[in-house]
VOGUKOL-775060 format. One record per residue (C-alpha): residue in three letters; x negated, z, y. Coordinates in steps of 0.1 Angstrom, whole numbers, padded with zeros to 4 digits, always signed. Each point is the difference from the previous one (the first is absolute). Layout:
BEGIN
ALAXZY...
END
This chain:
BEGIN
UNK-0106-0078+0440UNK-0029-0003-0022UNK+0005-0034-0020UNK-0026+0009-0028UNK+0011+0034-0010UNK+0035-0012+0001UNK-0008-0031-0020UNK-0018+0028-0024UNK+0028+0016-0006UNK+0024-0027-0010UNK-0026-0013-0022UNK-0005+0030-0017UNK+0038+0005-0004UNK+0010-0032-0009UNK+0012-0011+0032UNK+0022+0033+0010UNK-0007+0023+0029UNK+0020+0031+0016UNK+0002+0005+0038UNK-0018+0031+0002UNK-0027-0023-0016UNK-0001-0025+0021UNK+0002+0028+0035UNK-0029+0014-0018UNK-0021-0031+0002UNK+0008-0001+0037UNK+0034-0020-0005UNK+0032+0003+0024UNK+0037-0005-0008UNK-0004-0030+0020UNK-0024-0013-0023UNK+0023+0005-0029UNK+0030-0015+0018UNK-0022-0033+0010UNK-0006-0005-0033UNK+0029+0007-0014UNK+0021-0029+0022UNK-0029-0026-0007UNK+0013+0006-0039UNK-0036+0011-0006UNK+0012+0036-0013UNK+0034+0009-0016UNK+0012+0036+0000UNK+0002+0011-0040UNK+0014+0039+0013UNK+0001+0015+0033UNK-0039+0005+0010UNK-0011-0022-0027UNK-0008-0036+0002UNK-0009-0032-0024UNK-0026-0030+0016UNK+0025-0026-0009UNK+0041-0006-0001UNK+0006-0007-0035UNK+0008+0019-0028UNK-0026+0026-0005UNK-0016+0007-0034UNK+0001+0029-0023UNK-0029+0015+0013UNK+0010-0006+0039UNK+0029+0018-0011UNK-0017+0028-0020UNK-0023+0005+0033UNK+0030-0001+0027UNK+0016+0027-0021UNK-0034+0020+0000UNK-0007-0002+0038UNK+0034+0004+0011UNK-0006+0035-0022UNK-0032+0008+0009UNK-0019+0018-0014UNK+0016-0012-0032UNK-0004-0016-0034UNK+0015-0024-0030UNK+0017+0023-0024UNK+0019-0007-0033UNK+0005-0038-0007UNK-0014-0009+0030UNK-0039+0020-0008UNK+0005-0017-0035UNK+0005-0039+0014UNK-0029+0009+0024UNK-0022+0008-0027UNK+0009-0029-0017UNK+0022+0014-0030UNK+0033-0012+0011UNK+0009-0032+0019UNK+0011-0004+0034UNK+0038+0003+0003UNK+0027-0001+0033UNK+0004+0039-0009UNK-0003+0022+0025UNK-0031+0012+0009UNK-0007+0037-0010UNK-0027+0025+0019UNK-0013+0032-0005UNK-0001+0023+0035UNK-0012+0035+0006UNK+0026+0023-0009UNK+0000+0020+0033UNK+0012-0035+0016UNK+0036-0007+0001UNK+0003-0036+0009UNK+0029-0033-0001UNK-0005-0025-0019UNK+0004-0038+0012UNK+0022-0026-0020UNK-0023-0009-0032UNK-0022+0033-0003UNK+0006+0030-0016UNK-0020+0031+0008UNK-0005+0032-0021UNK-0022+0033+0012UNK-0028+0008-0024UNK-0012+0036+0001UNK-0037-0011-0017UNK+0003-0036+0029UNK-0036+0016+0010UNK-0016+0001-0029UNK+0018-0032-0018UNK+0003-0025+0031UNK-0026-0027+0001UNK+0002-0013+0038UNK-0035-0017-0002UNK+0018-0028-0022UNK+0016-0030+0006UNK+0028+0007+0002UNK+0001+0037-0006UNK+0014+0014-0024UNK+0001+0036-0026UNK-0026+0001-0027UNK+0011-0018-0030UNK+0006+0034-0023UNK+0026+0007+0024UNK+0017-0034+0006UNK+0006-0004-0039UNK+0012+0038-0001UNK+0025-0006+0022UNK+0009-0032-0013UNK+0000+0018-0039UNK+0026+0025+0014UNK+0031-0021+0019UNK-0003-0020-0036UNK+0033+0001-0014UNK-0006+0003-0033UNK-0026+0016-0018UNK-0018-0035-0015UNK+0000-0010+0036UNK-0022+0032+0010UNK-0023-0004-0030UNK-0004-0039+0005UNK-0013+0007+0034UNK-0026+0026-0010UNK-0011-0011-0027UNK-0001-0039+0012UNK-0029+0014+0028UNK-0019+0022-0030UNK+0001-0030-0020UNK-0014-0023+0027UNK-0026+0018+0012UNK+0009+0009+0032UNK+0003+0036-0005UNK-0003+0030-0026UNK+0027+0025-0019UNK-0026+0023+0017UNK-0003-0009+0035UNK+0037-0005+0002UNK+0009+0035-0017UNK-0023+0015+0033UNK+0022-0021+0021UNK+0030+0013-0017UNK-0012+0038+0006UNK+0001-0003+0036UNK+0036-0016+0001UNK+0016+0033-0011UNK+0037-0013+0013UNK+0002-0036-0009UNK+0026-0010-0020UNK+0006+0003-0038UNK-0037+0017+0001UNK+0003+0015-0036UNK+0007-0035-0014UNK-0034-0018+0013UNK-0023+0032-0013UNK+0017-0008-0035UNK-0004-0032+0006UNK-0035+0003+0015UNK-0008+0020-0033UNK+0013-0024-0022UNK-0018-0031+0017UNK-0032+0020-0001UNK+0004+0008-0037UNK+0003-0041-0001UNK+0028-0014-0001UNK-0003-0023+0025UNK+0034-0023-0004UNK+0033+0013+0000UNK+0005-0012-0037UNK-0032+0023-0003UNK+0015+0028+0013UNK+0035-0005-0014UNK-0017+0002-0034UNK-0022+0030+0006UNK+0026+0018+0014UNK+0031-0011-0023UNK-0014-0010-0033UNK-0034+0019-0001UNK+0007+0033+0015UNK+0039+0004-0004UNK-0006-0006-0040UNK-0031+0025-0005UNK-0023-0033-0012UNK-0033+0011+0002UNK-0020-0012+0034UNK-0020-0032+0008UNK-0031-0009+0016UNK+0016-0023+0028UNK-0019-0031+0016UNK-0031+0010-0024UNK-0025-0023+0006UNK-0015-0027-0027UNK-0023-0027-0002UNK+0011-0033-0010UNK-0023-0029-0006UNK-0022+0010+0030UNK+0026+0007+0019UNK+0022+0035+0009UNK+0031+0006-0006UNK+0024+0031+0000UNK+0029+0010-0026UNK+0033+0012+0014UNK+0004+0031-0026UNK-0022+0002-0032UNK+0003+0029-0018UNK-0034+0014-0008UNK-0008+0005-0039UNK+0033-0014-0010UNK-0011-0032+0000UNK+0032-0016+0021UNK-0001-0019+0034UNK+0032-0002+0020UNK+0003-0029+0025UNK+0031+0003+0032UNK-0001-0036+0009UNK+0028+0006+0035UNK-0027-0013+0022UNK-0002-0036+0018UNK-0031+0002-0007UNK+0006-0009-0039UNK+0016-0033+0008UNK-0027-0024+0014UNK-0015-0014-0029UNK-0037+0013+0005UNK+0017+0034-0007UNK+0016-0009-0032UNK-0031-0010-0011UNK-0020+0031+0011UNK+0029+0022-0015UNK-0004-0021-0034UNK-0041+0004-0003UNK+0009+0038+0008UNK+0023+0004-0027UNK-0023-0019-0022UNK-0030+0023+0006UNK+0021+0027-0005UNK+0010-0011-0040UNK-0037-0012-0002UNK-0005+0036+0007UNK+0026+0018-0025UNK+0026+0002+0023UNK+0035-0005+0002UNK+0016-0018+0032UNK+0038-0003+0009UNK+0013-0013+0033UNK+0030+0012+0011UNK+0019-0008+0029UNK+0035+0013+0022UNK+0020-0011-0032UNK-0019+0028-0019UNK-0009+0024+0023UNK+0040-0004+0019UNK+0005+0019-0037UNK-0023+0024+0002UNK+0015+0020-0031UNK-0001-0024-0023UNK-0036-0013+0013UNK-0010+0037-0006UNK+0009+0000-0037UNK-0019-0036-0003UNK-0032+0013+0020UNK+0003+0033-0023UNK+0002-0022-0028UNK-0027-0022+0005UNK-0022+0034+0008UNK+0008+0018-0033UNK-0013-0029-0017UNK-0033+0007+0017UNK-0001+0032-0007UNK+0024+0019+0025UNK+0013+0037-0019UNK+0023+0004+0030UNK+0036-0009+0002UNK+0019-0012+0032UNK+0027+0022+0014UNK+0030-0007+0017UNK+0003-0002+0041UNK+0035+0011+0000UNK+0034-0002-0012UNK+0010-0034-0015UNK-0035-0008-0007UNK-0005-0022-0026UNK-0032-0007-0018UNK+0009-0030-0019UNK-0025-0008-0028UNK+0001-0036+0006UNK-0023-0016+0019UNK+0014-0032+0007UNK+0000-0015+0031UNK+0035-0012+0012UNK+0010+0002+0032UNK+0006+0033+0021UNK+0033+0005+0010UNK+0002-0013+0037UNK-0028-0019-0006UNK+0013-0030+0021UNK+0005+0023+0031UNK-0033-0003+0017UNK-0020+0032+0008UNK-0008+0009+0043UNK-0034-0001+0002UNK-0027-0008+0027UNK-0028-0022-0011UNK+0006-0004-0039UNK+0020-0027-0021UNK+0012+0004-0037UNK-0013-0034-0012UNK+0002-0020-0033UNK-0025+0019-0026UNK-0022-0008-0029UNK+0001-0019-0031UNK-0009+0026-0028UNK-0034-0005-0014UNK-0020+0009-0034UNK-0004+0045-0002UNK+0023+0000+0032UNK+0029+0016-0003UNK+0023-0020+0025UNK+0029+0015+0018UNK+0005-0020+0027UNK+0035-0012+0014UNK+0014-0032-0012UNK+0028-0004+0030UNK-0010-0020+0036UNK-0018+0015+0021UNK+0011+0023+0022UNK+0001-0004+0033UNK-0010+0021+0031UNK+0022+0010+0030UNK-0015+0005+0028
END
């Protein structure tokens, strides 16, 4: 058996090699079974095989459940916590195969056949797995509910890691994956800007349900020397609208970003409110306030109704939304205490605890 290209392997796959690996390098059954009674190797699956007899890690696992497979990938949860998105977990592990390959799945793994596996496998990675476009589709469309699908999209736009764009071209080649007209409207929406699932749920249920006139989302200013980008600012109306869901508005070096922005932003003529689930969870009567707010600027438009029993209240109070205290699903993004109100901002955030997340 050749030593070096066997010791190769297992150092390039974190100490995990198949039989049809090692036989490759030269290796015989015998050699397997040697090694295996001097508690050198352990067996993971049948044909698979860890260099030591404890418990193997994540990753041992996630490449045990690739060779058993191969030629096979991460998929799902499993792509995202290789790409670093999700953590580890004792969930089963799930792979992408060829979809011409029928194959049985081993205790711990779960398998599914990908038409596209050519085109969105990446084998040359340790370990491999799908291209992330397609992990985080698949993961967006076994969400349960619809905040869990948007969370997971838009949590990837929002980091970096990916584009509305690239993952729309991804999305275009999945033609049967699951609840596929939800993630184009979604993919639509998050491309538009609205990045959070408060974002969204106020574009979609306050701004576009009521007929208010549409933002500029994310728009990009310069505070101090420094950029910064408004959630929804309605261009030549003079009003900025802040969705603080995010958990990224609760360490304090955020607060005090968010407060220099809405301090530019009255510097600059404008008006800011903040509004959080308790306003947008009522997105009827957070219509009438937002309408309100814009015919004082200048608005000649009137909001409409979204259906029966809609009710556009003409106060713009903040109490509480009914069922405030029941926490909404969503991946990624908290509904966190809120600001004080400050001089020429109009202040609409909640004044109940915090919400908190389920995950």
């Amino acid at each position: 058996m050749d030593e070096l290209a066997v010791t190769n392997l297992l150092r390039r796959q974190d100490g995990v090699v198949a039989r049809r690996q090692v036989r490759e390098a030269g290796g015989t059954d015998n050699d397997i079974e040697r090694l295996l009674r001097r508690r050198e190797w352990a067996r993971i699956h049948d044909g698979v095989y860890v260099t030591h007899t404890g418990q193997p890690t994540w990753t041992q696992r996630a490449w045990a459940a690739a060779l058993y497979h191969w030629p096979s990938a991460l998929d799902g949860r499993s792509a995202l916590c290789a790409y670093g998105l999700r953590p580890p977990s004792g969930d089963p592990i799930e792979l992408a195969v060829p979809a011409a390959r029928r194959v049985r799945d081993p205790a711990g793994v779960i398998s599914r056949r990908l038409e596209s596996f050519d085109d969105s496998a990446l084998l040359g990675l340790s370990p491999p797995r799908v291209r992330l476009e397609h992990a985080v589709l698949g993961v967006a469309s076994a969400a349960r509910r619809e905040d869990e699908a948007v969370a997971v999209l838009a949590d990837v736009c929002q980091n970096g890691r990916t584009t509305p764009a690239r993952l729309a071209m991804a999305l275009g080649r999945r033609t049967r994956l699951p609840r596929r007209a939800l993630l184009v409207e979604v993919l639509h929406d998050v491309g538009s800007g609205a990045y959070s699932t408060l974002e969204r749920r106020y574009l979609r249920h306050v701004e576009r349900a009521h007929g208010l006139p549409g933002a500029q989302r994310q728009r990009r200013v310069t505070v101090g020397r420094s950029p910064a980008y408004r959630d929804v600012e309605y261009l030549g109306l003079g009003l900025v609208v802040e969705l603080d869901g995010r958990l990224g508005h609760e360490a304090a070096a955020d607060r005090w970003a968010d407060l220099d922005r809405d301090v530019a932003a009255v510097l600059d003529g404008r008006t800011t409110v903040r509004l959080s689930w308790a306003q947008v969870l009522q997105p009827c009567r957070c219509a009438a306030a937002v309408a309100r707010l814009l015919h004082r600027s200048g608005w000649t438009g009137e909001p409409r109704a979204c259906g029966p029993g809609c009710v556009l209240e003409a106060d713009s109070g903040a109490l509480p939304a009914p069922g405030a205290d029941e926490t909404p699903l969503s991946v990624g993004h908290d509904a966190g205490r809120r600001r004080h109100s400050m001089a020429g901002q109009v202040s609409m955030t909640m004044v109940r605890p915090a919400l908190r997340v389920r995950s």
